[in-house]
Structure formats: structure tokens, C-alpha cells
N, C-alpha and C positions, 0 to 999 in steps of 0.2 A: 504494500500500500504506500503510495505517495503523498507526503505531507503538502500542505496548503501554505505558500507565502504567508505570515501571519497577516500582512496587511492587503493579503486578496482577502482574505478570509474576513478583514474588517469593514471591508467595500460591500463581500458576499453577503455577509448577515444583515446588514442595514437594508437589501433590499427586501420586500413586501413579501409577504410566507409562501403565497402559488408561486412566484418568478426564484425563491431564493430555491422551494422544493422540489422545484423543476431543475433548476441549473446543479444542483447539489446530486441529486440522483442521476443526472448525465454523466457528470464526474467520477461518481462510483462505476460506470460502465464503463468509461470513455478515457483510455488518459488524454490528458492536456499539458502543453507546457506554460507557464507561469505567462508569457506572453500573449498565449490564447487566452489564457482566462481572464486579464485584464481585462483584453477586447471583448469577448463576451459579458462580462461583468456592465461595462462603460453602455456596449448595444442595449443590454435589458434594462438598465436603469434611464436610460434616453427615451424607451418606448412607453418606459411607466412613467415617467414625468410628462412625457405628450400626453396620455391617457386621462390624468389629470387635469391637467390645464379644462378650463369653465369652457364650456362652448358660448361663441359672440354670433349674434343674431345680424347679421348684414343687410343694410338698409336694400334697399331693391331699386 
């Protein structure tokens, strides 16, 4: 088993419990190198802060 950068590992838990238990159980399948997981890490947090964000009603 391969250890977790500790500061992937502090990016990984901050995000939201479906994206962390999804990325996390990949991991256990898949290995990654610490530079993949950044990138993955930085992708899933980009898509859950757009998800976020209030929807704006646009004048017509």
C-alpha cells in the first residue's frame, strides 16, 4: 500500500464526502503518482465550487 503526500491528503479530506469517497476508493484501486493526485484533487474541487456558485437569472 502507498502512503498519501500528507498535504494531498489535507486538500483530499476538505473536499465534500460523495467527491472525497469517490476519489479515495479510486485510489485504493488505482495507483496514482502524487502529481496525478494533485491534479485530480484541484479538477474535483473546481467542479464542486462551480456547483455551488447561486444561479443568476439573465435579463432577456
Amino acid at each position: 500500500m502507498r502512503m498519501i503526500d500528507p498535504n494531498l491528503f489535507t486538500r483530499l479530506m476538505r473536499l465534500p464526502d460523495a467527491a472525497r469517497g469517490d476519489l479515495l476508493e479510486f485510489l485504493g484501486a488505482t495507483p496514482v503518482a502524487d502529481a496525478q493526485l494533485a491534479e485530480m484533487i484541484e479538477r474535483v474541487a473546481t467542479r464542486v465550487e462551480g456547483d455551488l456558485r447561486p444561479m443568476r437569472a439573465e435579463p432577456n
